[in-house]
PDBQT receptor file of N, H, CA, C and O in Angstrom, charges set to zero:
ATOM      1  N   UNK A   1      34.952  -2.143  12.537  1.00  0.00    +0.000 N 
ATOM      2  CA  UNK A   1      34.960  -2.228  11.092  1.00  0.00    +0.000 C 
ATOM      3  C   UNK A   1      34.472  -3.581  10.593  1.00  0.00    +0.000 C 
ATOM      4  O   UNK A   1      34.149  -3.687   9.410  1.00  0.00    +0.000 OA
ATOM      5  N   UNK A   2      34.404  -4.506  11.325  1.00  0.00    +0.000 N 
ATOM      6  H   UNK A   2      34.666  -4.421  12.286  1.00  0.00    +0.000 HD
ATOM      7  CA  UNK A   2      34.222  -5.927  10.888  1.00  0.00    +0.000 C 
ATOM      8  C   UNK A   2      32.621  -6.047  11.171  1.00  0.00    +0.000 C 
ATOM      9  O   UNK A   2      31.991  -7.089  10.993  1.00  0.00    +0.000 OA
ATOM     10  N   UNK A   3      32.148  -5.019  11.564  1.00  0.00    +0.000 N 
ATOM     11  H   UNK A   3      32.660  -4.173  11.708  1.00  0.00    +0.000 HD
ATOM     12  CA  UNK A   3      30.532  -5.326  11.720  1.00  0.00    +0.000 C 
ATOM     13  C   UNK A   3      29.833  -4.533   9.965  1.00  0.00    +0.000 C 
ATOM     14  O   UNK A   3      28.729  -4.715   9.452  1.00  0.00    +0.000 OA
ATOM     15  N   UNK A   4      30.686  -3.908   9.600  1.00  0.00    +0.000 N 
ATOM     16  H   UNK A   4      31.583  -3.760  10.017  1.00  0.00    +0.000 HD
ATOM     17  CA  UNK A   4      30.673  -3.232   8.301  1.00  0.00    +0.000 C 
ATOM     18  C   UNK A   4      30.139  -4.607   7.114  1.00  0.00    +0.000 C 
ATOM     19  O   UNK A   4      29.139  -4.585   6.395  1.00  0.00    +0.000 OA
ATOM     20  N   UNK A   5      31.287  -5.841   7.241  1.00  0.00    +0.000 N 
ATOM     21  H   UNK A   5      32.099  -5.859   7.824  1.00  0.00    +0.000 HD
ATOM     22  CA  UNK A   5      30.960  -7.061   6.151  1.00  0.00    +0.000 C 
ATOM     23  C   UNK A   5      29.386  -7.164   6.619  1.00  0.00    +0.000 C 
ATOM     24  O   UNK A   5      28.532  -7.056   5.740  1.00  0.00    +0.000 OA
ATOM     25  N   UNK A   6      29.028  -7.348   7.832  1.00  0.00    +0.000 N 
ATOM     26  H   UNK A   6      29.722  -7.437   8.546  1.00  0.00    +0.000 HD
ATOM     27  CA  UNK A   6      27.623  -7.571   7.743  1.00  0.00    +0.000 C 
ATOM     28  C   UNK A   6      26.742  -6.582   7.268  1.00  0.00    +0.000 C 
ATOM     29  O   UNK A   6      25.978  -6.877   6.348  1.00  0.00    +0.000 OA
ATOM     30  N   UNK A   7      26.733  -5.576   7.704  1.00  0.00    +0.000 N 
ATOM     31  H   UNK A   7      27.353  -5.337   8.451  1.00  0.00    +0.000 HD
ATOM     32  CA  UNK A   7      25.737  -4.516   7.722  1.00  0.00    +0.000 C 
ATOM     33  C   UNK A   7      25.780  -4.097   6.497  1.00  0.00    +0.000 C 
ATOM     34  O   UNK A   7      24.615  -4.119   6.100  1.00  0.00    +0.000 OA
ATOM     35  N   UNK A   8      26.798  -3.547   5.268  1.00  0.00    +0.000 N 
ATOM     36  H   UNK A   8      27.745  -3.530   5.589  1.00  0.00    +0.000 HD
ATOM     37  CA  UNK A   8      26.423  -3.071   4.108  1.00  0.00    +0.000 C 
ATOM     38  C   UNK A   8      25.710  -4.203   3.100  1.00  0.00    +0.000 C 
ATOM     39  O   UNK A   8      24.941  -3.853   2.205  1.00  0.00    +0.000 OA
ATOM     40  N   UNK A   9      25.970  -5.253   3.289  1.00  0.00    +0.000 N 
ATOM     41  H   UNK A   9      26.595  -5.537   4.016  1.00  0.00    +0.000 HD
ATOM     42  CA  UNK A   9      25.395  -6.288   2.239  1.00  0.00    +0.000 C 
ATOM     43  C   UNK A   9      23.814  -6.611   3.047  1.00  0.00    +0.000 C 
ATOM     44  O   UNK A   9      22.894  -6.861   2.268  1.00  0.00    +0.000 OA
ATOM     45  N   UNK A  10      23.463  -6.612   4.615  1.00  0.00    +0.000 N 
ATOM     46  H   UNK A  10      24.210  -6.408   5.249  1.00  0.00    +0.000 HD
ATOM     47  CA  UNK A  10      21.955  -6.129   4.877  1.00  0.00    +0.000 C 
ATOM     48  C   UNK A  10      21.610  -5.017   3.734  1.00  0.00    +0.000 C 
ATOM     49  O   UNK A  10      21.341  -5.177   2.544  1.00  0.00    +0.000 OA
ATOM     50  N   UNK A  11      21.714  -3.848   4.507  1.00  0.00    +0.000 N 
ATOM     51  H   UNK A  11      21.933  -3.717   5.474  1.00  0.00    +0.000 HD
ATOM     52  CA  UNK A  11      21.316  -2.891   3.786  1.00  0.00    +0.000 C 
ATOM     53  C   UNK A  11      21.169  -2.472   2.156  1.00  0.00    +0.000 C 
ATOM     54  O   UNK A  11      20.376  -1.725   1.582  1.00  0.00    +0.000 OA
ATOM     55  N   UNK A  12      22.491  -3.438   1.590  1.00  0.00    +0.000 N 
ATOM     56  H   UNK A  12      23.135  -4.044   2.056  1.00  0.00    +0.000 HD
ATOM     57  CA  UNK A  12      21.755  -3.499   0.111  1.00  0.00    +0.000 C 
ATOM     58  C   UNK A  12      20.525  -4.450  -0.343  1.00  0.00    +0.000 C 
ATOM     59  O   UNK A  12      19.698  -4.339  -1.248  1.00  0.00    +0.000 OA
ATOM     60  N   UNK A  13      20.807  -5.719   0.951  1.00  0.00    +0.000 N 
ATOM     61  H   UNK A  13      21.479  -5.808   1.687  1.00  0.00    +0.000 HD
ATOM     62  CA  UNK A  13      19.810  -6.800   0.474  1.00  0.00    +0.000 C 
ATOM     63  C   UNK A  13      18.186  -6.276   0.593  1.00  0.00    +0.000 C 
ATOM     64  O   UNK A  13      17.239  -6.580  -0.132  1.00  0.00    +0.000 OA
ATOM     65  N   UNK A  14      18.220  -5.455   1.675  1.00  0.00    +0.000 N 
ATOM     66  H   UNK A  14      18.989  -5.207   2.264  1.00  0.00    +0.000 HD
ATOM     67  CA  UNK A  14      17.180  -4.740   1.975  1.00  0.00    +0.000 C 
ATOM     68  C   UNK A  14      16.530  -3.455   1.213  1.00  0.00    +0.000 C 
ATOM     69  O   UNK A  14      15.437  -2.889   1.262  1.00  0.00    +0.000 OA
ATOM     70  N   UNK A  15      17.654  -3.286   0.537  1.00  0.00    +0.000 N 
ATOM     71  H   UNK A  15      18.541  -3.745   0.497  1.00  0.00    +0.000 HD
ATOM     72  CA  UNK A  15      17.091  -1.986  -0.355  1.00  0.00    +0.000 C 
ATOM     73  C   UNK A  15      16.354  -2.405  -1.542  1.00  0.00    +0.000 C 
ATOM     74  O   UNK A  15      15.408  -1.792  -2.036  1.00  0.00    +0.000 OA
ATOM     75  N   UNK A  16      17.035  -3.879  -2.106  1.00  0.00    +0.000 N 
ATOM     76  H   UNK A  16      17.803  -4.377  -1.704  1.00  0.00    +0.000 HD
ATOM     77  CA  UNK A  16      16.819  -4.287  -3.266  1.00  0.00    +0.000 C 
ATOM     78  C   UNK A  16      15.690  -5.036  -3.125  1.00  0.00    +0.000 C 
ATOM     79  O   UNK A  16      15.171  -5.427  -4.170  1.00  0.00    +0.000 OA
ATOM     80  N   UNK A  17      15.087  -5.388  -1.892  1.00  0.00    +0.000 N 
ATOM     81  H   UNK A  17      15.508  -5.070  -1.043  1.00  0.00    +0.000 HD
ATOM     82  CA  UNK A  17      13.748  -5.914  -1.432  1.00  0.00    +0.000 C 
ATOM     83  C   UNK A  17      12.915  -5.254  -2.019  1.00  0.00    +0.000 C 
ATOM     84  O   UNK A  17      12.269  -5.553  -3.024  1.00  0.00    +0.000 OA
ATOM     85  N   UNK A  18      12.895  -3.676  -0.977  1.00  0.00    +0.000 N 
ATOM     86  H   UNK A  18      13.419  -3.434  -0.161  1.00  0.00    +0.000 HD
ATOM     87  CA  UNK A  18      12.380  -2.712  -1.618  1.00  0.00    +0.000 C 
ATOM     88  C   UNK A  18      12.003  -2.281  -2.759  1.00  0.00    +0.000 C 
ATOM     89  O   UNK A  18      10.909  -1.806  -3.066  1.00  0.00    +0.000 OA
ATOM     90  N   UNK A  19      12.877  -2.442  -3.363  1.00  0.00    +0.000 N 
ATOM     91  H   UNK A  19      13.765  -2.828  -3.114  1.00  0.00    +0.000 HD
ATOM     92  CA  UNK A  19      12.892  -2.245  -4.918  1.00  0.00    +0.000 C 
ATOM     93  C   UNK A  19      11.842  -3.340  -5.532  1.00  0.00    +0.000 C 
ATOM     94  O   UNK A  19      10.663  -3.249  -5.875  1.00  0.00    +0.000 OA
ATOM     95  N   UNK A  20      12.491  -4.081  -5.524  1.00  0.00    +0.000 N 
ATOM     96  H   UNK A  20      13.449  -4.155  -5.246  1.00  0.00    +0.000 HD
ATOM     97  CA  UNK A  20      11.764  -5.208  -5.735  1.00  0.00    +0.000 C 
ATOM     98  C   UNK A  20       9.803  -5.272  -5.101  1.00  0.00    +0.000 C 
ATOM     99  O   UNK A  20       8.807  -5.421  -5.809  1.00  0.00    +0.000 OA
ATOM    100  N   UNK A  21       9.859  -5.135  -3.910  1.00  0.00    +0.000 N 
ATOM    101  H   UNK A  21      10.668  -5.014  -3.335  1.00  0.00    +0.000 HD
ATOM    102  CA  UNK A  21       8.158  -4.663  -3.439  1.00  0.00    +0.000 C 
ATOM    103  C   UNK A  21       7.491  -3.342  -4.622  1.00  0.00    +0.000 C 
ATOM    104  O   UNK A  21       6.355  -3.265  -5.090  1.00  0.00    +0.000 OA
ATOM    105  N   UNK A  22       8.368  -2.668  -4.784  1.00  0.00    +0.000 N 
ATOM    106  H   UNK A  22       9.291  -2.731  -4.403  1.00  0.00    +0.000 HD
ATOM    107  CA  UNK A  22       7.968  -1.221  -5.091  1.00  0.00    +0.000 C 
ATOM    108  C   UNK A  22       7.591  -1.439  -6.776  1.00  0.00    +0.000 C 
ATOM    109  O   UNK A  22       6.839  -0.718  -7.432  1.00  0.00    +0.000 OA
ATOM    110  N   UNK A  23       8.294  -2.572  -7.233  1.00  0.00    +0.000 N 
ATOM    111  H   UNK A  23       8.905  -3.158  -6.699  1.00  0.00    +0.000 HD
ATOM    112  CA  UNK A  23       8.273  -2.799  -8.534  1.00  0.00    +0.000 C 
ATOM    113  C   UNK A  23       6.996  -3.782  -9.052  1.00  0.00    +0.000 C 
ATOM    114  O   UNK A  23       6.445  -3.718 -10.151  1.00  0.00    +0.000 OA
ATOM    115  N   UNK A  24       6.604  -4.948  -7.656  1.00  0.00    +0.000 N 
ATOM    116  H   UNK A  24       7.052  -5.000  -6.764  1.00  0.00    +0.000 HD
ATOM    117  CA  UNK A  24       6.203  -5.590  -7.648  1.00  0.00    +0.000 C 
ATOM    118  C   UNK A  24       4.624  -5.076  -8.066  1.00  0.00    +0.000 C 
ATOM    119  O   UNK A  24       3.885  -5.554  -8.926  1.00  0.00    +0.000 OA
ATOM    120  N   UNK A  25       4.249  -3.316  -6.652  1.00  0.00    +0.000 N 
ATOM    121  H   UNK A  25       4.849  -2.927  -5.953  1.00  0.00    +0.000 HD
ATOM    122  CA  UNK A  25       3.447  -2.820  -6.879  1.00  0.00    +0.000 C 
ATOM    123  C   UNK A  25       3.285  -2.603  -8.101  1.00  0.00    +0.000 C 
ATOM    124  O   UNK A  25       2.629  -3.393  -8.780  1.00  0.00    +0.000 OA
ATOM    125  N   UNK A  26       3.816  -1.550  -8.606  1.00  0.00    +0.000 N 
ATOM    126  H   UNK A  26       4.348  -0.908  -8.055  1.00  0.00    +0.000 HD
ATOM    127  CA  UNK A  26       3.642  -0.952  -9.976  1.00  0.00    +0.000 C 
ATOM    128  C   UNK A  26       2.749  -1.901 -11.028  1.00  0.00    +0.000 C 
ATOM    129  O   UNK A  26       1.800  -1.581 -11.744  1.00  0.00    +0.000 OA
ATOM    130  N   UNK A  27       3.393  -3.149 -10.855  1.00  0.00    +0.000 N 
ATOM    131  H   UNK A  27       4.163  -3.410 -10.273  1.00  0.00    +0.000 HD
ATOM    132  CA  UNK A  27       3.060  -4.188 -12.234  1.00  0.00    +0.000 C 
ATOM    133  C   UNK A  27       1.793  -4.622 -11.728  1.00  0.00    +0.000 C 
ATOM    134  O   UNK A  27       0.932  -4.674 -12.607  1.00  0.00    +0.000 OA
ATOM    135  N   UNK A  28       1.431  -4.937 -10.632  1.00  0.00    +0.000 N 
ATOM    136  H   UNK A  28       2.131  -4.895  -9.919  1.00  0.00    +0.000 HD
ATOM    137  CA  UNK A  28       0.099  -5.114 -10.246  1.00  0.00    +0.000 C 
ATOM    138  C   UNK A  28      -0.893  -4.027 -10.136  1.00  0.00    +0.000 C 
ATOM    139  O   UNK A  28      -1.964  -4.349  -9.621  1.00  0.00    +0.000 OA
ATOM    140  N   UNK A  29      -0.746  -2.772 -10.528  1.00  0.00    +0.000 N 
ATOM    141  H   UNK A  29       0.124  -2.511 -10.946  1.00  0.00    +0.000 HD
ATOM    142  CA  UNK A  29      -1.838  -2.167 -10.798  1.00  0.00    +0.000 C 
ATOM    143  C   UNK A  29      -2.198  -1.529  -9.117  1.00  0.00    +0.000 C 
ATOM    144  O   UNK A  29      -3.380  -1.377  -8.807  1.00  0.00    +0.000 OA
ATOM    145  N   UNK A  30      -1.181  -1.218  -8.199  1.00  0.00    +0.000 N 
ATOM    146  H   UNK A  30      -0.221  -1.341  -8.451  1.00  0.00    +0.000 HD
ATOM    147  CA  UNK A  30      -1.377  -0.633  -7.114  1.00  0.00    +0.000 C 
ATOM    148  C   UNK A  30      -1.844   0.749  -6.865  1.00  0.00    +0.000 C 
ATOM    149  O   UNK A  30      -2.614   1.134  -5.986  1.00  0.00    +0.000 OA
ATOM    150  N   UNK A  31      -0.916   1.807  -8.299  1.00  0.00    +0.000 N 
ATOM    151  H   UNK A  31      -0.290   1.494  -9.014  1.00  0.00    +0.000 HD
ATOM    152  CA  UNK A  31      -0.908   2.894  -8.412  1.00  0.00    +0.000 C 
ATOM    153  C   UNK A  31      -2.135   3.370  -9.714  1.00  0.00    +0.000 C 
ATOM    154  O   UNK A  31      -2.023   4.492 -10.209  1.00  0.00    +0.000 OA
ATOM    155  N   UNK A  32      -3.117   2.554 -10.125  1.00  0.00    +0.000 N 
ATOM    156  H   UNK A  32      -3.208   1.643  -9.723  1.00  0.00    +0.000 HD
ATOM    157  CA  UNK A  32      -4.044   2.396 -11.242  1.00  0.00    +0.000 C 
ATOM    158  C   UNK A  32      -5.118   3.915 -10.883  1.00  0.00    +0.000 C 
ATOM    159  O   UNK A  32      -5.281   4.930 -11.560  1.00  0.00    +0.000 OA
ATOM    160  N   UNK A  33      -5.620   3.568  -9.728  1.00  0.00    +0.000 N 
ATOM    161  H   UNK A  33      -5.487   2.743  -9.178  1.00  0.00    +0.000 HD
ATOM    162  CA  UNK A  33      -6.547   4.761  -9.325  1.00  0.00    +0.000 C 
ATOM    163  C   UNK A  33      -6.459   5.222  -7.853  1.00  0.00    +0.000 C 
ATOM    164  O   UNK A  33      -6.976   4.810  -6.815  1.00  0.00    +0.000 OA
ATOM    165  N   UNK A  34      -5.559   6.292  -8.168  1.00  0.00    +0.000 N 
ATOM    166  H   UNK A  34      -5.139   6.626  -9.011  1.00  0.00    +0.000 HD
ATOM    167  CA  UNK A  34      -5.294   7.169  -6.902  1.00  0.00    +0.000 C 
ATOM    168  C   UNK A  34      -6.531   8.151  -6.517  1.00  0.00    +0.000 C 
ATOM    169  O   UNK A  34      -6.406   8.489  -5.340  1.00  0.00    +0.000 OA
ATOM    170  N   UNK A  35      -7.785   8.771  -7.173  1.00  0.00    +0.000 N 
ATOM    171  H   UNK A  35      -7.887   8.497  -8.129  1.00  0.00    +0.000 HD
ATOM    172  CA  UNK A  35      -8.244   9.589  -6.897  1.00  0.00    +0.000 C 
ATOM    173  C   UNK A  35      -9.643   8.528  -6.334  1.00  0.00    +0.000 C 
ATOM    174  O   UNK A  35     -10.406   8.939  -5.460  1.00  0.00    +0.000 OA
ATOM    175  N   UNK A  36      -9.791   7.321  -6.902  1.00  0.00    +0.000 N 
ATOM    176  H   UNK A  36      -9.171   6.988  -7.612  1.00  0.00    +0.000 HD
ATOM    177  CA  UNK A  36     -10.919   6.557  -6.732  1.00  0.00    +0.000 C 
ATOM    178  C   UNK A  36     -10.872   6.236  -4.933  1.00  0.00    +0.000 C 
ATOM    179  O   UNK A  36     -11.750   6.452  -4.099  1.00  0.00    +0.000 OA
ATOM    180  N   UNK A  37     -10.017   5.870  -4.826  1.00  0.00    +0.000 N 
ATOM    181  H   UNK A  37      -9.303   5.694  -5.504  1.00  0.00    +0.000 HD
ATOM    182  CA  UNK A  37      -9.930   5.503  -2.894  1.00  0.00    +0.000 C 
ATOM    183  C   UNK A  37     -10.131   6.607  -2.146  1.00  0.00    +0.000 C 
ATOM    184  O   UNK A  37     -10.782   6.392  -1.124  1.00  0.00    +0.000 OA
ATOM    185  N   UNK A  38      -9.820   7.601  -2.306  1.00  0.00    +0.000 N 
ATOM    186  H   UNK A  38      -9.291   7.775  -3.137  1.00  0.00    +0.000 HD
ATOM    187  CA  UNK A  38      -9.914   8.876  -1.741  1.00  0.00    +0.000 C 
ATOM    188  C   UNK A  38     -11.667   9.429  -1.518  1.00  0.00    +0.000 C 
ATOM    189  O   UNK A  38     -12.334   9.819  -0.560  1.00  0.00    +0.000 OA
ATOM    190  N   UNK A  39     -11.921   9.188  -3.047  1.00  0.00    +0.000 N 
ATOM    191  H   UNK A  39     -11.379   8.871  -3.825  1.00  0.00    +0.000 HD
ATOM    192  CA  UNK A  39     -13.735   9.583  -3.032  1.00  0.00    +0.000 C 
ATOM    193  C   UNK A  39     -14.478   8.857  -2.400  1.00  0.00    +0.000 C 
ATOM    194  O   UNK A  39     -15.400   9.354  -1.753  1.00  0.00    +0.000 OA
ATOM    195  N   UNK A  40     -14.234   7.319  -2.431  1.00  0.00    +0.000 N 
ATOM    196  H   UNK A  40     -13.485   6.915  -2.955  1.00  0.00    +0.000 HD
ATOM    197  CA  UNK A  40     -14.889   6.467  -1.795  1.00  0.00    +0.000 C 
ATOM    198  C   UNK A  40     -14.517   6.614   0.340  1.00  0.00    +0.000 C 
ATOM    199  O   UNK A  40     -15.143   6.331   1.361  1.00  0.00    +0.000 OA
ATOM    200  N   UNK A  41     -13.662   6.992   0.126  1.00  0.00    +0.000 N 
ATOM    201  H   UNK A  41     -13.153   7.223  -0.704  1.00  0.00    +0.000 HD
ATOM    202  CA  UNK A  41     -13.608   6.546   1.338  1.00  0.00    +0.000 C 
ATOM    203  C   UNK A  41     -14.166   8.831   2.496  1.00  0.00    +0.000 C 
ATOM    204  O   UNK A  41     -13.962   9.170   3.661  1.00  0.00    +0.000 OA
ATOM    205  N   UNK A  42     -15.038   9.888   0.908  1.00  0.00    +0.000 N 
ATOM    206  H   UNK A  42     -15.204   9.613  -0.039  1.00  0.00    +0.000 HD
ATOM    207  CA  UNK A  42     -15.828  10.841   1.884  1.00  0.00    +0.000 C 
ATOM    208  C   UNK A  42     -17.000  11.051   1.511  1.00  0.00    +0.000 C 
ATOM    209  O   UNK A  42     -17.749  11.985   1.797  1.00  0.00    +0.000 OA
ATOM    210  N   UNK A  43     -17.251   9.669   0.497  1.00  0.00    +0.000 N 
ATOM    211  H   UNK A  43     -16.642   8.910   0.264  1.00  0.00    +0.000 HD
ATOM    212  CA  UNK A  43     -18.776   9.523   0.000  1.00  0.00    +0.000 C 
ATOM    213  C   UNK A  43     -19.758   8.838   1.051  1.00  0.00    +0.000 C 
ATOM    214  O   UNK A  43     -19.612   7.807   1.708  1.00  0.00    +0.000 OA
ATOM    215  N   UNK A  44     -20.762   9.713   0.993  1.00  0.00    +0.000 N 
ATOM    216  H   UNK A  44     -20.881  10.550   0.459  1.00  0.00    +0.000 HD
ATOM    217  CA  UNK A  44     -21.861   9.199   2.121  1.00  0.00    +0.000 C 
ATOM    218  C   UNK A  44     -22.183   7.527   1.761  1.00  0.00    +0.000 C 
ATOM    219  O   UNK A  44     -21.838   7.348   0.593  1.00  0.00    +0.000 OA
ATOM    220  N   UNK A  45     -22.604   6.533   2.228  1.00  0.00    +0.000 N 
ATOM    221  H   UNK A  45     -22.884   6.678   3.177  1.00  0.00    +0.000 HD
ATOM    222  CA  UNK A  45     -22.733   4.813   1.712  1.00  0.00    +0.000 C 
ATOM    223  C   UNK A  45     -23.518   4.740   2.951  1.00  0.00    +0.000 C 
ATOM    224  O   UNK A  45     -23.163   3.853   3.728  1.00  0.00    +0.000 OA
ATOM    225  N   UNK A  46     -24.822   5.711   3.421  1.00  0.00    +0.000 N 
ATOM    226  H   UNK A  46     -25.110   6.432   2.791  1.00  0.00    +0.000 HD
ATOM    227  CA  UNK A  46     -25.759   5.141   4.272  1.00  0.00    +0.000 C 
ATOM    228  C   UNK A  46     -26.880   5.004   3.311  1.00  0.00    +0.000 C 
ATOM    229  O   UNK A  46     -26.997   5.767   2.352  1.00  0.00    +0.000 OA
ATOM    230  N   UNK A  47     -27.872   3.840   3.614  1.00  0.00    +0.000 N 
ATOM    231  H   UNK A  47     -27.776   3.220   4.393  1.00  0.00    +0.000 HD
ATOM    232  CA  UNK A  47     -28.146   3.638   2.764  1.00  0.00    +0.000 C 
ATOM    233  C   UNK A  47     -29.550   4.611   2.715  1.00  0.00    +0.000 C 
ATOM    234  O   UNK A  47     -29.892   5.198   3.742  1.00  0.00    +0.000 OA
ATOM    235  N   UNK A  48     -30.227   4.725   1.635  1.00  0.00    +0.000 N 
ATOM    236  H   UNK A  48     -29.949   4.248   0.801  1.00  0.00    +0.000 HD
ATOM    237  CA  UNK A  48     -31.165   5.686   1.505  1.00  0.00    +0.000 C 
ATOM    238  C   UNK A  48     -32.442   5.290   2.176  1.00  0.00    +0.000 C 
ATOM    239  O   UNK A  48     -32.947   6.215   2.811  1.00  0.00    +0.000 OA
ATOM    240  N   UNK A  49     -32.986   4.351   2.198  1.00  0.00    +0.000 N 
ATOM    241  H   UNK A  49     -32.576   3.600   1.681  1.00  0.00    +0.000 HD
ATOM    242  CA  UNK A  49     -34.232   3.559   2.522  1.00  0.00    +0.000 C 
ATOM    243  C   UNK A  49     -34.007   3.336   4.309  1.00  0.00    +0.000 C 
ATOM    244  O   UNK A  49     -33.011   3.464   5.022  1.00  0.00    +0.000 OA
ATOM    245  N   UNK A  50     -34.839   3.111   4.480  1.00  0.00    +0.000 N 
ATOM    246  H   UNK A  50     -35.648   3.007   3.901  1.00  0.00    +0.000 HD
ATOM    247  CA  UNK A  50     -35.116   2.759   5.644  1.00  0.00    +0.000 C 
ATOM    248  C   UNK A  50     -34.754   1.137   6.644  1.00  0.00    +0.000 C 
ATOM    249  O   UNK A  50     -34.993   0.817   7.808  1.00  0.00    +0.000 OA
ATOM    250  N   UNK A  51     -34.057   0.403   5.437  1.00  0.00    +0.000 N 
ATOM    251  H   UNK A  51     -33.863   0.663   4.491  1.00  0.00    +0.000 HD
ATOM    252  CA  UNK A  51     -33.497  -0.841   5.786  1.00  0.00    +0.000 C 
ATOM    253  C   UNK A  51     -32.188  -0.809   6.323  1.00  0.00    +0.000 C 
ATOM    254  O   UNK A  51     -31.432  -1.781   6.324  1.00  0.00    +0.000 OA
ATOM    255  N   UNK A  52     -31.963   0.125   6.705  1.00  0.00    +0.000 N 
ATOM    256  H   UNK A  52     -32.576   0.915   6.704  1.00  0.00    +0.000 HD
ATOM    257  CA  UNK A  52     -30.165  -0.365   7.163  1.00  0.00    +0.000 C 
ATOM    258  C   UNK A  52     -30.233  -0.502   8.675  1.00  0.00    +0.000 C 
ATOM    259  O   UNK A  52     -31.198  -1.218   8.944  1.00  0.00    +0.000 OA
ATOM    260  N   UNK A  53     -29.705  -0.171   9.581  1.00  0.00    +0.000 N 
ATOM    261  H   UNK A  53     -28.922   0.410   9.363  1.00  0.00    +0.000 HD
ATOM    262  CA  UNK A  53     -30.413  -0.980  10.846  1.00  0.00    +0.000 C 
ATOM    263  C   UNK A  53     -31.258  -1.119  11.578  1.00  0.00    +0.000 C 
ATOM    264  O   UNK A  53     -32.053  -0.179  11.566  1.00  0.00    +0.000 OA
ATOM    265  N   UNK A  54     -31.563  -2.204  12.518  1.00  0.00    +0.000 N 
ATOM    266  H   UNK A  54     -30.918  -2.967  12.528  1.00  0.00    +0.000 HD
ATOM    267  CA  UNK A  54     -32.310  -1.990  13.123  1.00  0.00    +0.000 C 
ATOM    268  C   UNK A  54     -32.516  -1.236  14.825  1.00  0.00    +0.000 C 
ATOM    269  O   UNK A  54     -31.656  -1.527  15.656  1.00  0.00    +0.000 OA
ATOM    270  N   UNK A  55     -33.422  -0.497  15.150  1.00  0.00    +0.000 N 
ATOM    271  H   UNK A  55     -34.120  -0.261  14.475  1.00  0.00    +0.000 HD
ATOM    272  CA  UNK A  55     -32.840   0.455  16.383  1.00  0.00    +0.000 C 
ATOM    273  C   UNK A  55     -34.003  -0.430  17.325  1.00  0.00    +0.000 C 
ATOM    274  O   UNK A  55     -34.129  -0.197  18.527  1.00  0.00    +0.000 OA
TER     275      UNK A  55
């Protein structure tokens, strides 16, 4: 029971981290464009011309 004083005041300190990260996101604009990362990352970006490497 005495490992209890430690461990519940971790686990809140840690939750409220969380919170705190999760909040941190929000205000910085983490969650701004969810559909934009997604497109970019099954859009073709070879380039059209004949300059992209050399073989």
């Amino acid at each position: 029971m005495e490992v209890l004083v430690i461990l519940v005041p971790l686990a809140l300190a840690l939750g409220f981290a969380g919170l705190l990260g999760f909040l941190w996101s929000l205000k910085s604009g983490q969650y701004d464009d969810l559909d934009g990362a997604a497109w970019r990352a099954i859009t073709d970006d070879e380039p059209v011309s004949g300059q992209g490497r050399s073989k």
